[in-house]
DODO-916257 format. One line per 10 residues: number of its first residue (from 1); their letters; for each residue x, y, z of C-alpha. Coordinates in steps of 0.5 Angstrom, whole numbers, plus 500, padded with zeros to 3 digits. Each point is the difference from the previous one (the first is absolute). Example, Ala and Ser with C-alpha at 12.3 -4.5 7.8 and 13.67 -1.06 7.14 Angstrom:
1) as) 525/491/516  502/507/498
//
This chain:
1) xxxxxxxxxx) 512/547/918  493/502/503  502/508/500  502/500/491  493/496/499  497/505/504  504/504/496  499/497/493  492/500/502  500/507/501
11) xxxxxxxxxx) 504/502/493  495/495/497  493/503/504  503/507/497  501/498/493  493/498/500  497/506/504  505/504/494  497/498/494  492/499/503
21) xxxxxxxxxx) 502/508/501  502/500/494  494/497/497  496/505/503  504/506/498  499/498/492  493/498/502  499/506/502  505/504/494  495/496/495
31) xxxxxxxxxx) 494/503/504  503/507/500  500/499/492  493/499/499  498/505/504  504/505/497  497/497/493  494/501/503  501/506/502  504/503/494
41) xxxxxxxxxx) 493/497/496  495/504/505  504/506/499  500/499/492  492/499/501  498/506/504  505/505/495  494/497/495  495/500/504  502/508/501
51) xxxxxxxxxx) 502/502/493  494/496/498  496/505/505  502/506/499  496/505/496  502/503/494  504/506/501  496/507/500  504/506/497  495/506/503
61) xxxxxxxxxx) 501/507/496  495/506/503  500/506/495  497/507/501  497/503/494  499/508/501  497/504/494  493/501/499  494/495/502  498/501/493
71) xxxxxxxxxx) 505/496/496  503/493/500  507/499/500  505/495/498  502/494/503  505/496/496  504/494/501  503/494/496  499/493/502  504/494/500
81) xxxxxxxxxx) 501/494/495  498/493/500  506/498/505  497/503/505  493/497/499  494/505/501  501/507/502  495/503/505  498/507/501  495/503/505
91) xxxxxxxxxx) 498/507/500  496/502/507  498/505/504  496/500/507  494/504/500  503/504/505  506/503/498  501/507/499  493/500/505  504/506/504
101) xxxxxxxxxx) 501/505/493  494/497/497  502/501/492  493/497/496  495/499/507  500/507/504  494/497/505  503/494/501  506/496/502  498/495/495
111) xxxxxxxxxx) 504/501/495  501/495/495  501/493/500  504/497/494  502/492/498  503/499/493  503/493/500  504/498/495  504/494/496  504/500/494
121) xxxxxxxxxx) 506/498/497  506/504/496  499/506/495  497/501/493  507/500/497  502/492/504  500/495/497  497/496/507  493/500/501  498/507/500
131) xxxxxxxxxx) 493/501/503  497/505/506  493/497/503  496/504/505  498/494/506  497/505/504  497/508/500  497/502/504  499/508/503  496/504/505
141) xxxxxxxxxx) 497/507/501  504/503/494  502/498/494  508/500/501  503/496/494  500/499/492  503/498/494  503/493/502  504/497/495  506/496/497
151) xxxxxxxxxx) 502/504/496  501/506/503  494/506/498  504/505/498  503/505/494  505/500/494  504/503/496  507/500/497  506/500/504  504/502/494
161) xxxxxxxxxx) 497/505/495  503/497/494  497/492/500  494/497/500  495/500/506  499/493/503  494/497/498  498/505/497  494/505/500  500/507/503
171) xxxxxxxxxx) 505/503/505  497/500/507  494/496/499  498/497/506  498/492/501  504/495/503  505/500/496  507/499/505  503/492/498  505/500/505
181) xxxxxxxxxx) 495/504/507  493/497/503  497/505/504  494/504/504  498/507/500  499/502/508  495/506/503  504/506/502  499/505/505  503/497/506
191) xxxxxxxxxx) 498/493/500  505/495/503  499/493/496  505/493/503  504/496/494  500/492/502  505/496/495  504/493/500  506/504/498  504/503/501
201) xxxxxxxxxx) 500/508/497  496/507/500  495/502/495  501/506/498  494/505/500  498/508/499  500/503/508  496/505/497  505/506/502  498/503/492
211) xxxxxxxxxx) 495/498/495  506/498/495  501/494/496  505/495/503  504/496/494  500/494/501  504/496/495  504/502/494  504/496/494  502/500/493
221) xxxxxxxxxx) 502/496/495  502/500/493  494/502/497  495/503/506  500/502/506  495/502/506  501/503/507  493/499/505  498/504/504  493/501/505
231) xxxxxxxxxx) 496/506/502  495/500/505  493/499/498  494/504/502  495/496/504  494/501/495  504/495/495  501/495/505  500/492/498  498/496/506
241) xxxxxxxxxx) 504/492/501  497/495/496  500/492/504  503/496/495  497/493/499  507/498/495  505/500/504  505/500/494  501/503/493  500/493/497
251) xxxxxxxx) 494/497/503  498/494/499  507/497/499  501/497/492  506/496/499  505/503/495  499/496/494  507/494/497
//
């Protein structure tokens, strides 16, 4: 008898070791749990923390522009629309570059610097918010940029002879005619110039390998039709930046009426 109580003892000793172990272990598995919510929760707030952080990606273009340090060539793009908020285009140059074949400053290495900073939205034919502002200008030891514009500064005429011109007025007037194009011109003679942008996409320019014109746009319709197009522009009728104080073409903002 004395050997079965020692026995049923055991038995009962173990059950009860078994289910302190047992206890444990779902104290434990419910611990893991907190910390994989926990840790799940850390990761989630440090992927914000980073996606939050990280600075707006940057589109780097540098462009070389031959030609004649006597002439401004186009430069010219199309910004997106209101989906994708403000676009923002910087065109610079260090005052240094092309030190070494000194294309405007033969006594110097100091060459010309340049800082055009710009926002805008969209292109004169959207219906989004339609606006190109100077933020910040800003040139040293030679003049290197002119005819900053939402539309385009360019010339005209008909892409088909026999419809009328659009918007009308002469054939191959110049002004800042372009609705689906805003631009620049840029000083050739072998300048390189660095394009920043938050989107994705080249500009496209004049790289001054000719003094040709360079078409831009072109469409027709029922009753008119137009094709733009840029040619370099001589250094004496340089149109230098203007600093915008209205930020937008609808300034100050007045609600549509019921």
């Amino acid at each position: 008898m004395a050997l079965e109580q020692d026995i049923a003892n055991l038995i009962q000793s173990t059950d009860a070791l078994t289910a302190v172990v047992d206890n444990k272990a779902q104290q434990l598995d419910n611990q893991m749990a907190a910390f994989d919510t926990r840790i799940a929760k850390k990761e989630q707030d440090v992927d914000k923390f980073i996606q939050e952080a990280m600075p707006e990606t940057r589109y780097v273009q540098d462009i070389f522009i031959g030609g004649s340090k006597d002439y401004f060539y186009p430069v010219w793009w199309a910004m997106n629309g209101n989906a994708a908020g403000v676009s923002k285009v910087t065109v610079a140059r260090h005052y240094s570059w092309n030190g070494d074949t000194r294309p405007l400053n033969s006594t110097s290495g100091h060459q010309a610097a340049l800082l055009l900073e710009l926002e805008g939205n969209a292109t004169p034919w959207s219906g989004n918010a339609n606006f190109l502002q100077v933020k910040r200008f800003h040139e040293r030891y030679n003049p290197t940029v002119s005819h900053t514009s939402f539309a385009m500064y360019c010339k005209r005429e008909k892409a088909d002879s026999s419809l009328d011109l659009y918007g009308g007025g002469e054939e191959g007037a110049f002004g800042a005619f372009c609705a689906t194009r805003s631009g620049v011109y840029l000083r050739g003679g072998g300048l390189t110039y660095r394009i920043i942008k938050n989107w994705k996409g080249d500009v496209n320019f004049h790289d001054g390998a000719d003094m040709n014109r360079r078409n831009i746009y072109e469409t027709t319709s029922d009753t008119w039709s137009v094709r733009w197009y840029a040619e370099p522009i001589p250094f004496a009728e340089r149109l230098a930046p203007t600093l915008s104080s209205i930020p937008y073409a609808n300034h100050p903002y007045t609600p549509p009426t019921t």
